[in-house]
C-alpha positions, -999 to +999 in steps of 0.1 A: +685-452-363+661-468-338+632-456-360+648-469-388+656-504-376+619-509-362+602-497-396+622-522-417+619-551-390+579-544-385+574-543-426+591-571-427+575-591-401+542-576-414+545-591-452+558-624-434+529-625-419+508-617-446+529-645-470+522-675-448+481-663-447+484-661-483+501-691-488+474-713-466+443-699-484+459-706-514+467-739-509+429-745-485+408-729-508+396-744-544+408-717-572+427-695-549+459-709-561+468-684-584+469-659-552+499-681-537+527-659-535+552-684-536+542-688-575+535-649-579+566-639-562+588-665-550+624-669-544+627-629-550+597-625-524+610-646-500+645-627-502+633-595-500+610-605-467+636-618-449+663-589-459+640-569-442+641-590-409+675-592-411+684-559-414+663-548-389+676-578-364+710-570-372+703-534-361+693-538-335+719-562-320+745-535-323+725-502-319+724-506-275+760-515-272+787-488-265+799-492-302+798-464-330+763-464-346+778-470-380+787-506-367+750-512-366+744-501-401+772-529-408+757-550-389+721-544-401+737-551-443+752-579-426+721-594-414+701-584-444+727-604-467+726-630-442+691-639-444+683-633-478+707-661-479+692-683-455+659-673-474+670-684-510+685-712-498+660-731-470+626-713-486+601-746-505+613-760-536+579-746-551+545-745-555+532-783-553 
């Protein structure tokens, strides 16, 4: 499960990562524009990046505690949904 929870959370830290670069070249550099993943991807992109995150960071809360492991899967959908969420609903309004 451990494996699990870090390959989710490091992909999805990884294309975070990768979104905000994209995002500043794209809004720093004349005719890269069409490279911004906020207009190539956008709410669904965002979503998906921080589902990852979530589920990985709700693994992990659970997974070293003396509870059954199948509580951290819980846990890890429940952070996933969370953060999706939280990604939907606080993410830009758009491209400008």
């Amino acid at each position: 499960m451990t494996l699990l929870f870090f390959g989710v959370l490091f992909t999805g830290i990884a294309l975070a990562g990768i979104w905000m670069v994209a995002v500043a070249v794209a809004r720093g550099v004349d005719g890269a524009s069409r490279y911004d993943p906020e207009r190539r991807w956008g709410v669904a992109g965002r979503m998906v990046i921080s589902a990852c995150i979530g589920f990985g960071m709700g693994g992990f809360a659970i997974l070293y505690t003396d509870l059954p492991p199948a509580l951290s899967l819980l846990s890890a959908l429940i952070g996933a949904v969370a953060l999706a969420w939280v990604g939907r609903t606080f993410g830009p309004s758009g491209p400008e």
